[in-house]
C-alpha positions as CSV (number, residue, x, y, z in Angstrom):
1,X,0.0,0.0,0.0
2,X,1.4,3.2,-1.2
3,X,2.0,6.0,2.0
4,X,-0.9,8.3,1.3
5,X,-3.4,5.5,0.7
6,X,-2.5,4.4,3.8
7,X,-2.9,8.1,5.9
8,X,-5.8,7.6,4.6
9,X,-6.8,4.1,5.9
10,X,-5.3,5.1,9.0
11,X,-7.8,8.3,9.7
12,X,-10.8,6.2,9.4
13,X,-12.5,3.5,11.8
14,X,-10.8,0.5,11.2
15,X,-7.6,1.2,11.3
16,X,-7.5,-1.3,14.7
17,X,-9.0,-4.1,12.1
18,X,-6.1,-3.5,9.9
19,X,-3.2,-3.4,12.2
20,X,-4.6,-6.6,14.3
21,X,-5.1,-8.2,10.6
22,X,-1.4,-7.6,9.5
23,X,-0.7,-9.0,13.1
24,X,-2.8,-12.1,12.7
25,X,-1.7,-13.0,9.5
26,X,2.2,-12.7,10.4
27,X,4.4,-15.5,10.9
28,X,5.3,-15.4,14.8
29,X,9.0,-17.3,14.9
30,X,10.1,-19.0,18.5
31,X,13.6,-19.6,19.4
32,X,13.9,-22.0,22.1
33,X,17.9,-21.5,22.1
34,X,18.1,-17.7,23.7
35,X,19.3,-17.8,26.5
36,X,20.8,-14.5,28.6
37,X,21.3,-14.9,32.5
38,X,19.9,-11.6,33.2
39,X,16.7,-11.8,30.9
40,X,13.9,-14.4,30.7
41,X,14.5,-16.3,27.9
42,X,10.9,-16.9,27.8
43,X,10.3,-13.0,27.7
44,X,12.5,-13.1,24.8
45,X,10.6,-15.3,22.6
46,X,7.4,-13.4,23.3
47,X,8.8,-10.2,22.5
48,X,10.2,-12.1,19.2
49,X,7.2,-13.5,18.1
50,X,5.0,-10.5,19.0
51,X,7.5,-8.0,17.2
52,X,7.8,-10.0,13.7
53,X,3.8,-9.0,14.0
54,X,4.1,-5.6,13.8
55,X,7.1,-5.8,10.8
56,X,4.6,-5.1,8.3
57,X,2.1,-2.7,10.6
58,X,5.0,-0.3,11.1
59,X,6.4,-0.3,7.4
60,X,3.3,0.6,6.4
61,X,2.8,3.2,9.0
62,X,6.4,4.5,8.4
63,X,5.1,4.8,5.0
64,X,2.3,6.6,5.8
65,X,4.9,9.0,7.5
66,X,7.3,9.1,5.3
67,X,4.4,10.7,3.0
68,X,4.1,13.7,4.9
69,X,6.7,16.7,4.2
70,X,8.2,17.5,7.7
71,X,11.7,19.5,6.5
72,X,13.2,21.3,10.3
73,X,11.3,23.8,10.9
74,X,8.1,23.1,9.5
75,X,6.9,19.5,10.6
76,X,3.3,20.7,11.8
77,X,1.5,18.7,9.2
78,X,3.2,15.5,10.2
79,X,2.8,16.4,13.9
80,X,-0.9,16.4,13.3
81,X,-1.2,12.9,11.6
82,X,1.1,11.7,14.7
83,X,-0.7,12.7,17.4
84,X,-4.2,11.8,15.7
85,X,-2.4,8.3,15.5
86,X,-1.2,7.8,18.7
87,X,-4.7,9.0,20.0
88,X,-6.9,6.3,18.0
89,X,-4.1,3.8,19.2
90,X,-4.8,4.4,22.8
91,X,-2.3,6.7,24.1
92,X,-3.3,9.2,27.2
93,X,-3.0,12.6,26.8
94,X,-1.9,13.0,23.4
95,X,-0.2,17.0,23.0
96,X,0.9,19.1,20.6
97,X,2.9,21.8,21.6
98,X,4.2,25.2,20.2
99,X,6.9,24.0,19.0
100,X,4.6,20.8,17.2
101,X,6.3,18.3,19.3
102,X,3.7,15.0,19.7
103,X,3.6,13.5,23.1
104,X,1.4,10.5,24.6
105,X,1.3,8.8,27.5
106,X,1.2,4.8,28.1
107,X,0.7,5.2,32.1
108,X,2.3,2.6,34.4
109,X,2.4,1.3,37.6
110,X,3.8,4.5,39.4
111,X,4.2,7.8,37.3
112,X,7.6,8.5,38.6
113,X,10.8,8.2,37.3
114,X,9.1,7.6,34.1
115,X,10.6,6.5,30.6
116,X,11.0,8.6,27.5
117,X,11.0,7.1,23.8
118,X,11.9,9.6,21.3
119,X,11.7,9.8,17.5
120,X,11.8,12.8,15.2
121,X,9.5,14.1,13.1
122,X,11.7,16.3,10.9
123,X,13.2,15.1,7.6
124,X,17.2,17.3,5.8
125,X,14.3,17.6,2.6
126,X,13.1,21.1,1.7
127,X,9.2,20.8,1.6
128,X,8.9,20.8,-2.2
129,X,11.2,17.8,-2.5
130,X,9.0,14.9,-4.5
131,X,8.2,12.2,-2.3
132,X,7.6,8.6,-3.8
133,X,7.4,6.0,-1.3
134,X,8.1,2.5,-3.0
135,X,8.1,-1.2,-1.8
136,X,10.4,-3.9,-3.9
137,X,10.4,-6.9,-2.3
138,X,12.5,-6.4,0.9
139,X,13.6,-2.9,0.2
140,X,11.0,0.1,1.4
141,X,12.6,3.4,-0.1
142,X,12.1,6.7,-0.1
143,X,13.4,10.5,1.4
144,X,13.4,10.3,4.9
145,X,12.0,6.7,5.2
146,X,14.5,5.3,7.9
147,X,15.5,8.7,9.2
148,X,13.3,8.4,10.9
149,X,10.0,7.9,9.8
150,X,10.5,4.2,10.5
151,X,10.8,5.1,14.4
152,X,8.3,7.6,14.5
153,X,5.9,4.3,13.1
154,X,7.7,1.8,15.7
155,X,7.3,4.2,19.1
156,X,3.6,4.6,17.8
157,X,3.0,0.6,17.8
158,X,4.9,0.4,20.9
159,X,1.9,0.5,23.2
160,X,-0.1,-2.4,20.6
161,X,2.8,-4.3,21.3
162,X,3.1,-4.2,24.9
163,X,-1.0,-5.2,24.8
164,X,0.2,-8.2,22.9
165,X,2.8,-9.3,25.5
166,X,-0.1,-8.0,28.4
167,X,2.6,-6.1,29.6
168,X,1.4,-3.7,32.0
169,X,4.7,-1.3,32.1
170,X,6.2,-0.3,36.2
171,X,6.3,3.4,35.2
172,X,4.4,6.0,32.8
173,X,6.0,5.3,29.6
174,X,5.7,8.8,27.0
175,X,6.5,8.5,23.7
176,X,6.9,11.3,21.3
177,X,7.8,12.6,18.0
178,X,10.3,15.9,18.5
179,X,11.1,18.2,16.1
180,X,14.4,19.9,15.1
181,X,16.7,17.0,15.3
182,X,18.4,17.9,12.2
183,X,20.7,20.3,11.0
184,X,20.3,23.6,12.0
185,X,17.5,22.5,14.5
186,X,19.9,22.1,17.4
187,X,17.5,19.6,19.2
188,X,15.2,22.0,20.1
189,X,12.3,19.6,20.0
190,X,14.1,17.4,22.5
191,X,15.0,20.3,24.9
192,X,11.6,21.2,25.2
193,X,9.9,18.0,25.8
194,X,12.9,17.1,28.5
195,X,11.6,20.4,30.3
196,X,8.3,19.4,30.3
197,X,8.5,16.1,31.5
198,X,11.1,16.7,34.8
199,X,9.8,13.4,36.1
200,X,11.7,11.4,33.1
201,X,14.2,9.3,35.0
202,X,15.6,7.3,31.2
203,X,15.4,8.0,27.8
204,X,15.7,6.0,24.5
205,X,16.1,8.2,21.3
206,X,14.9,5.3,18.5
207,X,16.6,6.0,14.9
208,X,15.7,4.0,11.8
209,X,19.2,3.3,10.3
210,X,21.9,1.4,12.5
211,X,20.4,-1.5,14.4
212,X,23.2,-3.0,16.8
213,X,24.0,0.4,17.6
214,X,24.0,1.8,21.2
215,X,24.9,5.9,21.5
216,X,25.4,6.2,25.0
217,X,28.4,9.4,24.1
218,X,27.1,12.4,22.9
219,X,28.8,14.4,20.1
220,X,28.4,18.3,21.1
221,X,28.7,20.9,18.5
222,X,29.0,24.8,18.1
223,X,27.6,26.4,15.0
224,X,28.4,29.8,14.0
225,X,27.1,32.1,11.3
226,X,29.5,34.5,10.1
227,X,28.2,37.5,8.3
228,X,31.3,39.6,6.7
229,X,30.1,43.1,5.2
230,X,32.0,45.6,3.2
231,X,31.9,48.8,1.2
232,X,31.4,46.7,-2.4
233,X,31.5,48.3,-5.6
234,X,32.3,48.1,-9.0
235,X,35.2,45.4,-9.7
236,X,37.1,47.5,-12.3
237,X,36.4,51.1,-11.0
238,X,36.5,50.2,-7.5
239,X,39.3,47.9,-7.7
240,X,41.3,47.7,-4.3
241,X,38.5,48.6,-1.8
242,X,37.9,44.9,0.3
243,X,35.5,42.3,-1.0
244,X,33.7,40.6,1.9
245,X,33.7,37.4,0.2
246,X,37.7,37.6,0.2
247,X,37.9,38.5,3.8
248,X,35.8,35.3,4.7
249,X,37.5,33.2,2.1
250,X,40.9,34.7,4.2
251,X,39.3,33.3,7.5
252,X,38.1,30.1,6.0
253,X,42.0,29.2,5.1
254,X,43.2,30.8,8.1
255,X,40.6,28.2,9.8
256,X,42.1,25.3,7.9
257,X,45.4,25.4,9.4
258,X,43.7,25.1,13.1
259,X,45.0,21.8,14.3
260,X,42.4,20.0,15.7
261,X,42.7,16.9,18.0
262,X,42.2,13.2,17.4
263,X,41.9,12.1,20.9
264,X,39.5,12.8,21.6
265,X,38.3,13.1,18.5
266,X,37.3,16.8,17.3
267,X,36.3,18.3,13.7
268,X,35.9,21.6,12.0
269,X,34.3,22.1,9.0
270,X,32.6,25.1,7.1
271,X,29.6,23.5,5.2
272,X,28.4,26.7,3.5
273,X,29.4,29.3,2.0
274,X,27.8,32.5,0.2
275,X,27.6,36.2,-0.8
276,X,28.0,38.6,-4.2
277,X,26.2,40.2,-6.2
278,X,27.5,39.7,-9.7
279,X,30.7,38.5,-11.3
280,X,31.5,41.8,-12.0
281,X,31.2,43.2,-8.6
282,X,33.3,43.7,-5.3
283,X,31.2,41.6,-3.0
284,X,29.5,43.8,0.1
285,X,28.5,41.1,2.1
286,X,29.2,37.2,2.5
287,X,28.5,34.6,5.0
288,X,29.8,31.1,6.4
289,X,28.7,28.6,8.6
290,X,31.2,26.8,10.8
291,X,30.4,23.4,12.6
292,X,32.9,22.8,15.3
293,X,31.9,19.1,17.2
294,X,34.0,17.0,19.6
295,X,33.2,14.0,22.5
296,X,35.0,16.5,25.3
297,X,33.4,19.6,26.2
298,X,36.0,21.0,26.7
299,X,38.3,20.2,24.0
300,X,35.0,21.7,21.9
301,X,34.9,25.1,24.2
302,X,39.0,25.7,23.3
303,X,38.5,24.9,19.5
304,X,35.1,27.5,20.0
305,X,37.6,29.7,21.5
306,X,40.4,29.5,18.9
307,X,37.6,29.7,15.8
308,X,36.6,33.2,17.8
309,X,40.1,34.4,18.0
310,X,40.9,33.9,14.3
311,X,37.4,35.8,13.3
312,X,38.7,38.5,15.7
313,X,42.0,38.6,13.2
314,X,39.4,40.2,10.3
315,X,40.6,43.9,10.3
316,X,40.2,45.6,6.9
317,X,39.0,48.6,6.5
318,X,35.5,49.0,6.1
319,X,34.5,46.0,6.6
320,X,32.2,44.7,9.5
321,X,31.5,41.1,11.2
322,X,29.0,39.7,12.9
323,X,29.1,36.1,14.5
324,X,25.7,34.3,15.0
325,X,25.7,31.0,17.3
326,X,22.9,28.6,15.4
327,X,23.9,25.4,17.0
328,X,25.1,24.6,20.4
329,X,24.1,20.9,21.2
330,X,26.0,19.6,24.4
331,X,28.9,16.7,24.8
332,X,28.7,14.1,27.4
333,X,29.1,10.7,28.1
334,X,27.6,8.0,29.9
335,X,29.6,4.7,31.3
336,X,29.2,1.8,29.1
337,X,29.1,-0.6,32.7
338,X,26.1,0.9,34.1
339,X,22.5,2.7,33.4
340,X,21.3,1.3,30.0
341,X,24.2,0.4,28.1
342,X,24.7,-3.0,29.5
343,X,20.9,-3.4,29.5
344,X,20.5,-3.0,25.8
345,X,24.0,-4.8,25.0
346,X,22.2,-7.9,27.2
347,X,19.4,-7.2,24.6
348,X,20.9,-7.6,21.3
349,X,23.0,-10.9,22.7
350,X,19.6,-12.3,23.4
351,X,18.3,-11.5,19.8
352,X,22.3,-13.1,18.4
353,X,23.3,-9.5,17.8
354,X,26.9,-8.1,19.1
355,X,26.0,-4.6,19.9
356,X,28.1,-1.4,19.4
357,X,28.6,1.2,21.9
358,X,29.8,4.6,19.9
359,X,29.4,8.4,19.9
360,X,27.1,10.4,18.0
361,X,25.2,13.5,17.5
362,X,21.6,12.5,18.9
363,X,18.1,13.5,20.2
364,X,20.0,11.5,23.1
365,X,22.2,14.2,23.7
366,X,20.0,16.0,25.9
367,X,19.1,14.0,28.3
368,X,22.9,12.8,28.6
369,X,23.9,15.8,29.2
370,X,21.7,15.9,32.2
371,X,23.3,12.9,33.6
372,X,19.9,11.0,32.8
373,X,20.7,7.4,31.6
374,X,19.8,7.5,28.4
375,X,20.9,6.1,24.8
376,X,20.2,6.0,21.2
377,X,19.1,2.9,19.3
378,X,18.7,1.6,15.3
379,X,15.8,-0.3,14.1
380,X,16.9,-1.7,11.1
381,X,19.6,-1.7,8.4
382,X,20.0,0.4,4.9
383,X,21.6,3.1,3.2
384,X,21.9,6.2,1.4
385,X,20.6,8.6,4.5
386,X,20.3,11.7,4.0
387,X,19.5,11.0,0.0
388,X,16.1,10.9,-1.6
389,X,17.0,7.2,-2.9
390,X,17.3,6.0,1.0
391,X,16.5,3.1,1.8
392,X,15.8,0.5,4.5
393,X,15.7,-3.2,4.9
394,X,12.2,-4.8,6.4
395,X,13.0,-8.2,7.6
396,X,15.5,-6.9,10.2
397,X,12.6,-4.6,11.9
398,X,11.6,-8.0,13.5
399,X,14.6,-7.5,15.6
400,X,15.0,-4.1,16.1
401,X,10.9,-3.6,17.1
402,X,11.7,-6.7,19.6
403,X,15.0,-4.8,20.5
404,X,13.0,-2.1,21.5
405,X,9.9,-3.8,23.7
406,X,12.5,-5.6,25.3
407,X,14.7,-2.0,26.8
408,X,11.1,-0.6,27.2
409,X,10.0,-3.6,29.3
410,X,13.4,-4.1,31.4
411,X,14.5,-0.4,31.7
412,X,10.9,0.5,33.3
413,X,12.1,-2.4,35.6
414,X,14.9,-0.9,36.6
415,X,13.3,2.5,36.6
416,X,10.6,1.4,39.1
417,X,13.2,-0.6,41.2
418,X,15.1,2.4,41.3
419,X,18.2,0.7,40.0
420,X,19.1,3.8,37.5
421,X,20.2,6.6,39.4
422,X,21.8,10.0,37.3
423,X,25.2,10.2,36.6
424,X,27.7,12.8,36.4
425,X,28.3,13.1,32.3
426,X,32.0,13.0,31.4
């Protein structure tokens, strides 16, 4: 079923008939061989079975997601269609706020410390990009499929899921779709969820791509804008008064030469660069944006403070700068031998998976910044993100969906025994 037909299935009345149809009619595998010392093997088949269920339920839904244009900045139609399907499946107190970040409620046991699962809504395609959402046997493609439509579909079939395993969780469990994850929208989606939930005690960001991956480092980063204005003029009859887009092209080389460190690791780059008029004309203004990211704070605060001295260095006369931060998303880390880490590593030995702890640039970099144990996990395998020929793999969403119940089921265990206190970020 194409995405759009399926928005549309999805808005009417039976859209319970359909998902518990795809359910019924799915092959439900039992492995009699897991076996983890610290999880039930028998919880581990059931969360198997019941997740190769929802394989085709949440490609569909991702679909149906993937459909929608929701380019940073502008994900309010997408938001809508998310929080009118979390509300007809169940979820309490589905929000939208300001911002159009979607939040639900699956309420527990005890409210607090309560669990977070985050996916985000917004796509790196400008709004008029075509979107054709195609199946080929295995392969579901599309822009923006498995980043991260897929996990906004998976986090909304959560709570089916849990019904299937009649899994009442220990502690609220909210699930939402957050805005500004990429690019320039410096997790400001996450942010303001985090602030509006103070009684999250764990958090799971849920990307598409990547499955065997556990982020428990954040990458931080610095973005700055720099605007570079001059006199301009005419090329030939003006020659000799200062272009601005020499100047910035000075500071761009003069950045080049910065030696930044591997250990730990640390990276400058300047992803865009504009400004002029005309061929034919000294340019009067010009503009750069510089993305400075490390693991360390603050080996990211002295490159921040070595970019700022160099941009001091611009001194020709008549000419003006102006430096703009537009992205400042924190570092941190979390120890791989406590909080979730060894919980979801436990997770993906039970389902014959070897996981891999790493560092990235994450919804999940919120939360670890605030010492909260948290983590970032991948559904499913594929390619070409950030392309609109991406692609992602279905078969393997058996393991990734049963991945995920599994952290949701054991982490609100730990939450409610209180056996996940904060930590202290490196």
């Amino acid at each position: 079923m194409r995405g759009r037909d399926l928005s549309k299935t999805l808005r009417c009345g039976n859209w319970r008939v359909y998902f518990r149809q795809r359910i019924a009619n799915a092959v439900f595998p039992h492995n009699e061989e897991l076996r983890v010392s610290s999880i039930s093997s028998e919880l581990v088949a059931r969360a198997t079975a019941v997740a190769a269920g929802f394989v085709e339920p949440i490609a569909d839904l991702a679909a149906a997601v993937a459909s929608i244009p929701a380019p940073t900045n502008d994900e309010s139609e997408r938001a809508a269609f998310v929080a009118e399907t979390l509300h007809r499946l169940g979820y309490e107190g589905v929000t939208i706020d300001r911002l159009s970040n979607v939040v639900g409620c699956i309420q527990g046991k005890q409210g607090s410390p309560a669990l977070l699962l985050a996916s985000h809504t917004d796509t790196v395609f400008p709004r008029e990009t075509p979107i054709d959402i195609t199946r080929k046997g295995d392969i579901l493609s599309g822009p923006g499929i498995g980043d991260n439509s897929l996990s906004v579909a998976a986090l909304a079939l959560v709570g089916e899921a849990l019904g299937q395993l009649d899994y009442e969780p220990d502690v609220d469990i909210f699930v939402t779709g957050n805005v500004g994850e990429e690019g320039l929208g410096d997790l400001r989606g996450m942010r303001a969820v985090m602030d509006a939930l103070p009684q999250v005690g764990a958090a799971i960001a849920v990307e598409g791509h990547s499955l065997g991956r556990i982020t428990n480092r954040a990458v931080g980063s610095r973005r700055l804008r720099v605007t570079v204005t001059g006199p301009g003029g005419h090329s030939w009859g003006d020659a000799g008064r200062p272009s601005a887009i020499h100047e910035l092209a000075k500071l761009v080389a003069n950045l080049d030469k910065i030696d930044v460190t591997s250990d730990p690791k640390t990276s400058l780059n300047v992803g865009i660069f504009t400004g002029g008029i005309s061929v034919n004309t000294i340019a009067p203004d010009a503009a750069a944006v510089i993305d400075m990211r490390s693991v360390d704070s603050d080996s990211l605060e002295e490159l921040v403070k070595e970019v700022e001295r160099r941009i001091g260095q611009i001194s020709a006369p008549g000419v003006s700068v102006v430096v703009e931060v537009v992205g400042d998303r924190p570092a941190g880390a979390l120890p791989s031998d406590s909080g979730l880490a060894p919980i979801a590593t436990e997770v993906l030995k039970a389902l014959g998976m070897e996981a891999v702890c790493d560092a990235s640039s994450t919804d999940a970099n919120i939360p670890i910044s605030r010492g909260i144990p948290s983590m970032c996990i991948g559904l499913t395998t594929g390619g070409n993100v950030h392309r609109v020929n991406e692609y992602i793999r279905v078969r393997p969403i058996a393991i990734g969906f049963a991945q995920l119940l599994l952290n949701t089921i054991l982490i609100s265990q730990a939450l409610a025994n209180g056996d996940l206190p904060r930590h202290t970020p490196a």
